[in-house]
N, C-alpha and C positions, 0 to 999 in steps of 0.2 A: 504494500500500500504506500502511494505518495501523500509525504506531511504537508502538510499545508505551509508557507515558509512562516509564521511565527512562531506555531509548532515546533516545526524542524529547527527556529532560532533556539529556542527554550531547550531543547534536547540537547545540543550541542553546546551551550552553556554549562551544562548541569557537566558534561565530563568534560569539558576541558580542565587542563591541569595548572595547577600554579606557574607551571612555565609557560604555559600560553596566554595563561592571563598575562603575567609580566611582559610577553612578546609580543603584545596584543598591547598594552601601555607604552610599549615603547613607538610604535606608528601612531598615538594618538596624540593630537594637539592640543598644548592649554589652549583654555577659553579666553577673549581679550576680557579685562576688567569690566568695562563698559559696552553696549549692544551698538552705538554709535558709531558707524564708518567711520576711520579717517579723512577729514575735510567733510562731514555733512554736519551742518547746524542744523539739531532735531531739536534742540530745547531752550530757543531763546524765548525770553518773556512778550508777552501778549496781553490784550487788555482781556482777557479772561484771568482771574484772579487762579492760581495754584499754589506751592507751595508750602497749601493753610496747616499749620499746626494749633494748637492748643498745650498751653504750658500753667503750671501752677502758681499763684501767688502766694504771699509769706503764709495767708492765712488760709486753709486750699475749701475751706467748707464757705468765704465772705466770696469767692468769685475765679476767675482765672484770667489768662494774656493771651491774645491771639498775635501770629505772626502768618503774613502770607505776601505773595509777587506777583507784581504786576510790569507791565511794559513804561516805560517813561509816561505814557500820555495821561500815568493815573496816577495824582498828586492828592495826599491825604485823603483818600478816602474812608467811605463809614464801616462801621460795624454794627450789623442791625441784632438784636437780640430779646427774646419774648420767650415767656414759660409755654414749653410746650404741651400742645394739645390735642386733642384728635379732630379737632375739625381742621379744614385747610384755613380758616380762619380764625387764628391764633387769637386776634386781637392787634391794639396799634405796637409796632416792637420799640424799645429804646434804642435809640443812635448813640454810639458811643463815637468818638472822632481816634484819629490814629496820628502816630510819627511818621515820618516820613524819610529813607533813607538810601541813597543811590546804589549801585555797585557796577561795575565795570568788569565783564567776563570775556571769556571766550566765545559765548553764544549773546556776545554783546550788551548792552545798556538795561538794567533794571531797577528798580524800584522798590522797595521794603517797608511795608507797612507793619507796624504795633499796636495795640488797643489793648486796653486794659478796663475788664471788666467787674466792677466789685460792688460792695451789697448787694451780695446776693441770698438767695435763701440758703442753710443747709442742704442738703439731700435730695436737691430737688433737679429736674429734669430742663432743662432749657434748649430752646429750638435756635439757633443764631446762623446769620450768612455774609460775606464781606463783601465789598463790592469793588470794582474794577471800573473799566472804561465803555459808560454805558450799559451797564451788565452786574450780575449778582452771580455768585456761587449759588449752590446747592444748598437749601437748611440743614444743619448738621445735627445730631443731639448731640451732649455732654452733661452729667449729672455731678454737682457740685460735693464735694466732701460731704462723708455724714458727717452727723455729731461726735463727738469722742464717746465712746461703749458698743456703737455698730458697729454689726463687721464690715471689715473690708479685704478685697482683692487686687491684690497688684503684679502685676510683672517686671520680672528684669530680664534683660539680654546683654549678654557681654557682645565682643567688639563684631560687629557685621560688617564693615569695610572692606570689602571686595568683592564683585559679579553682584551687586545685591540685587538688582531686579530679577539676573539670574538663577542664583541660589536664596538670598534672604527672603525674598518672597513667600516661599512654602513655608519658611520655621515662623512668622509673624504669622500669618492663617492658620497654621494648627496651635499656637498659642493662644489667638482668638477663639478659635475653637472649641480649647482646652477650659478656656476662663473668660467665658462672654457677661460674667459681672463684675470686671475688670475696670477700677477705676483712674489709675494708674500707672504707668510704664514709666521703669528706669533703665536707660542706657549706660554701660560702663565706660563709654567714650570710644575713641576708632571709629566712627560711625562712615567714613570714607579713607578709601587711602590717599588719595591727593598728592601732588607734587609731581602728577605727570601730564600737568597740560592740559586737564580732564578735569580740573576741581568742581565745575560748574554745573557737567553731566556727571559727575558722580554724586554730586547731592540730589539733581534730576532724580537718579535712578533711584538714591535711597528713598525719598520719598514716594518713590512708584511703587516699591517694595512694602511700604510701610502702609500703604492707606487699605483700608482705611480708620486703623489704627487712629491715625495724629489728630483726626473729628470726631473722634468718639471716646474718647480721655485725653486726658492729662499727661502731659510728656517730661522727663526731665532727664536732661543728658548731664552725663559729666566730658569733660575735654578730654582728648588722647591727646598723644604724643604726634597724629596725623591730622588733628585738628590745626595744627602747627606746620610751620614750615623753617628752611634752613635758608636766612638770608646773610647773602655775602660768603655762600658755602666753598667750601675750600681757600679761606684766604683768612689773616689774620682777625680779619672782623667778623668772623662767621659767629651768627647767634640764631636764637629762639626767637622764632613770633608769629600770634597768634594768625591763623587765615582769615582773611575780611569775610569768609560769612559765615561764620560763630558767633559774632555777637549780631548779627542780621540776623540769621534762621531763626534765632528761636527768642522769646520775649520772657526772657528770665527775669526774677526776686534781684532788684539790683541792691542786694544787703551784703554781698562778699569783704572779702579783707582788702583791703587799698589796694595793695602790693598787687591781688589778682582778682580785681574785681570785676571781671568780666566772665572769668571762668569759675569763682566759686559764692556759694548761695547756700541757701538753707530756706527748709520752710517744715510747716507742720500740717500734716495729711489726716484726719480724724487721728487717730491715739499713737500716729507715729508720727516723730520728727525726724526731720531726713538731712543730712549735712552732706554735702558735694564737694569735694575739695581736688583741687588740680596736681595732681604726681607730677606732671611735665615741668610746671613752673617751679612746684618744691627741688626738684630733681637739678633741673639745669638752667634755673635761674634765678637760684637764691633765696626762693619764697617762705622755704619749712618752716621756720621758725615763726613768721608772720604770721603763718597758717595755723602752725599749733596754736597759736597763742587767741586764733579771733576762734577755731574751732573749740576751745576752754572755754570760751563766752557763751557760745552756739549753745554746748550741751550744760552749761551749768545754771542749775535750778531748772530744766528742762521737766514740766508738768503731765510731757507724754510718757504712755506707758513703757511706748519700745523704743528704739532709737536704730536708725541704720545710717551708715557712711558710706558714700557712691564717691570710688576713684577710679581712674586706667591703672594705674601702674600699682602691683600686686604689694603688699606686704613684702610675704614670703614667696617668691617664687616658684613656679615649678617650671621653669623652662631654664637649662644648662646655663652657666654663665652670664645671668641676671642676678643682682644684689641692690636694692632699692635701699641703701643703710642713712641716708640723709631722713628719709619716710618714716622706718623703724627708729631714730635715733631721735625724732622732734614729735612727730606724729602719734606714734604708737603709745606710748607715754598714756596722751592725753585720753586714746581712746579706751585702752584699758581702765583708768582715775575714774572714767565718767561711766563705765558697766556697757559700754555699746552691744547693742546682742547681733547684727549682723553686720560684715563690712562686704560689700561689695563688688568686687574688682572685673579687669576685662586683662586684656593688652599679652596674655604670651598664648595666646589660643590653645588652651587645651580644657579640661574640665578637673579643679580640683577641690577640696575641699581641707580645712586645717582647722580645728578647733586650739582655746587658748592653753597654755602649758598646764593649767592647773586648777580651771573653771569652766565651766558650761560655753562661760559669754566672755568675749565677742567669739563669734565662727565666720570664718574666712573664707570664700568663695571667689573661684577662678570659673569664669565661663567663655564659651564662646559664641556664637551664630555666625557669623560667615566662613566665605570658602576656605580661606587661609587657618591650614592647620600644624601648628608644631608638634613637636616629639619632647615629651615628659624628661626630667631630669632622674636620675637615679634617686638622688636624695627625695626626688617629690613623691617619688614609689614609698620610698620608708617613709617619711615623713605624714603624709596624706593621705586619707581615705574615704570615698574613694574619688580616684582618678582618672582620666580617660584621654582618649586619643582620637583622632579619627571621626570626630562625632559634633554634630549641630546641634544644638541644644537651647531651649527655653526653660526659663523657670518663671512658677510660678506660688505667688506667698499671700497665704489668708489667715487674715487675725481675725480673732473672735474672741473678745471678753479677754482672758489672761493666758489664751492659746494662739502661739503661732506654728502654722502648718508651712514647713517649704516643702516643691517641689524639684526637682530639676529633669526634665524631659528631653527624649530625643526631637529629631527632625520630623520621624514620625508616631510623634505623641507617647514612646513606650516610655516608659518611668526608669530612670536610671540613678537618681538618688532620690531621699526623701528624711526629713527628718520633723520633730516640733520640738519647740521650747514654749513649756510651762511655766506662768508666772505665780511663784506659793509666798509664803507669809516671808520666808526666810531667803528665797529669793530663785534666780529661773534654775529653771530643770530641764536637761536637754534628754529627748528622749527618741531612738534611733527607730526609723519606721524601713523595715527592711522588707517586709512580704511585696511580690509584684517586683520587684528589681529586679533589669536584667541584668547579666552578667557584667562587670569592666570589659570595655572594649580598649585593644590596644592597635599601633601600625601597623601594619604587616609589610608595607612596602617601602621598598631598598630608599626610592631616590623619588622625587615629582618627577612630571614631567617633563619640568626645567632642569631637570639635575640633581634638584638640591638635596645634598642627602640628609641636612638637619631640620628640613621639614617633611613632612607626612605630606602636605596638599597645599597647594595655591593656585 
């Protein structure tokens, strides 16, 4: 009998052998970063408004900040916003007015508007749309912080910055998926890889990847190390600074520490306060000690129940010859003093996890979401547990009352960590949730398909 050819594909899969796999990788070509031809401009601004994000203010249950793009011809535009309802007649919406701010790209001249929305109710559902040149978006929902004692649902993704329309795409929809009462999302920064001529279609693509996500909650990135770029590189003046559209994209709590006030913030989310602090600038631009010191303010006397810290650059590492010791040596300090129970991290792609020397809290988390994948350090085998390789991943985190529940999932939804911290009289209790786990996944291949043999994938 003849197979039919998907059939016959499938069969011929199942026995080939790990050398043909491997000879079978060797004639396959990376993917380019971006789906963009060389020389086509696909994603210059228009007077149709895109873009649009939604981010949190200091107080995230009084209101939120919009950010979105438009073409030059749309100067301060409004932002209309009304509690939503089920007739198509809401009622009359308020106008809120915006900032107004240029940028100069590859895909040419655009526009950046801010609006900032506040008194608003608790918990409550609101319809909003921004407007553009002659023209409206879409009415979007977003529902505002509960009160402190409701639950809530949030998500984190470590660094996505690379292919992400390509690959990032699926792991935000099966995170959606996963937790459609999701009020929340925090990014561990790398959100594009930039520096290649491409900054303008890579944030393009991240948001095509991401929606629609960034209209239906609340967003809060922290800065990578690729949110950055290297100017005057190779020459004695060669330094750090920030890319122009990080503080454009996204319409953050402008409460950071002087020294880096553009990249770090803080706010409070129903019963969690959330402190965001820049690794890049503590790292290689002087800031740590700054940053300890306004982070000491952030969590002291801090009235929320939980507390989490969103950075790129890990603590402790689990990727070979990384040592972040300016982080641990000003930072750490302060976050251990003040009991943090979860820290965050993105920036060496792999999935790991590390609880404190000799307490429940703080537990440390290494994740990732996009294509770029590294290879685990030996010390992060022993040290860590557990840990992974080769793998996409979302998490997802639900408080309720004095339980928090984390997730950490694969690309396709399977559960690969899980744990809760309980809050009792005498203080949290970390308790390990192992049923449903799959196995540690580790690399199995030599080299990418560029060569490289110290990473897994790119």
């Amino acid at each position: 009998m003849t197979l039919k050819p998907a059939r016959g594909l499938a069969v011929l899969l199942c026995v080939l052998s790990p050398l043909a796999f491997a000879q079978a990788d060797a004639v396959r070509k990376p993917d380019p970063n971006t789906r963009v031809p060389q020389g086509v401009i696909h994603h210059a601004a228009t007077g149709f408004p895109d873009r649009i994000v939604a981010s949190p203010l200091q107080a995230g249950d009084a209101g939120f900040a919009v950010s979105w793009r438009t073409s030059p011809a749309v100067d301060a535009p409004m932002l209309e916003i009304v509690v939503a309802g089920d007739s198509p007649d809401m009622g009359t919406p308020r106008q809120v007015s915006s900032r107004t701010q240029a940028l100069q790209t590859e895909n040419g001249d655009a526009r950046y508007h801010h609006a900032v929305i506040d008194g608003l109710q608790a918990d409550t559902l609101y319809a909003w749309r921004v407007q553009g040149d002659r023209t409206w978006s879409a009415w979007y929902h977003t529902r505002t912080a509960p009160a402190a004692g409701a639950p809530l649902t949030l998500l984190y993704f470590g660094d996505t910055q690379n292919q992400n329309t390509s690959l990032t795409t699926r792991v935000i929809r099966e995170a959606m998926r996963h937790a459609p009462d999701a009020r929340l999302a925090l990014y561990a920064g790398d959100l594009v890889s930039g520096g290649d001529g491409e900054d303008d279609n890579e944030w393009a693509e991240w948001f095509e990847a991401n929606d629609p996500l960034t209209t239906s909650m609340v967003v809060a990135p922290a800065p990578g190390n690729h949110e950055y770029f290297e100017e005057f590189e190779d020459t004695p003046m060669e330094r750090r600074v920030l890319g122009a559209h990080w503080p454009l994209q996204f319409a953050l709590p402008a409460n950071g520490v002087d020294e880096a006030k553009e990249t770090t913030y803080w706010f409070d989310y129903q019963d969690v306060r959330v402190a965001v602090i820049d690794g890049t600038s503590a790292l290689d631009l002087g800031t740590a000690e700054a940053q300890a010191r306004w982070l000491d303010g952030v969590l002291s006397g801090n009235p929320r129940r939980w507390s989490i810290v969103l950075t790129h650059q890990p603590f402790h590492s689990p990727r070979a010859g990384r040592d972040n010791v300016l982080m641990r040596e000003h930072l750490l300090p302060v976050i251990k003093r003040h009991g943090v129970d979860l820290v965050l991290q993105g920036h060496d792609h792999t999935y790991a996890r590390r609880g404190a020397d000799a307490a429940p809290t703080p537990v440390f988390v290494v994740s990732v979401v996009g294509a770029k994948q590294y290879r685990l350090s030996e010390q992060a085998r022993a040290t860590m547990r557990p840990v992974g390789e080769d793998t996409q991943l979302f998490q997802v985190l639900r408080f309720d009352g004095g339980r928090m529940r984390y997730e950490a999932r694969t690309a396709t939804g399977r559960l690969y960590d899980a744990f809760e911290l309980i809050d009792e009289a005498d203080g949290k209790r970390l308790v390990e949730v192992t049923e449903g786990r799959i196995d540690e996944r580790r690399c199995d291949r030599e080299a990418t398909l560029k060569g490289r043999k110290d990473r897994c994938w790119e």
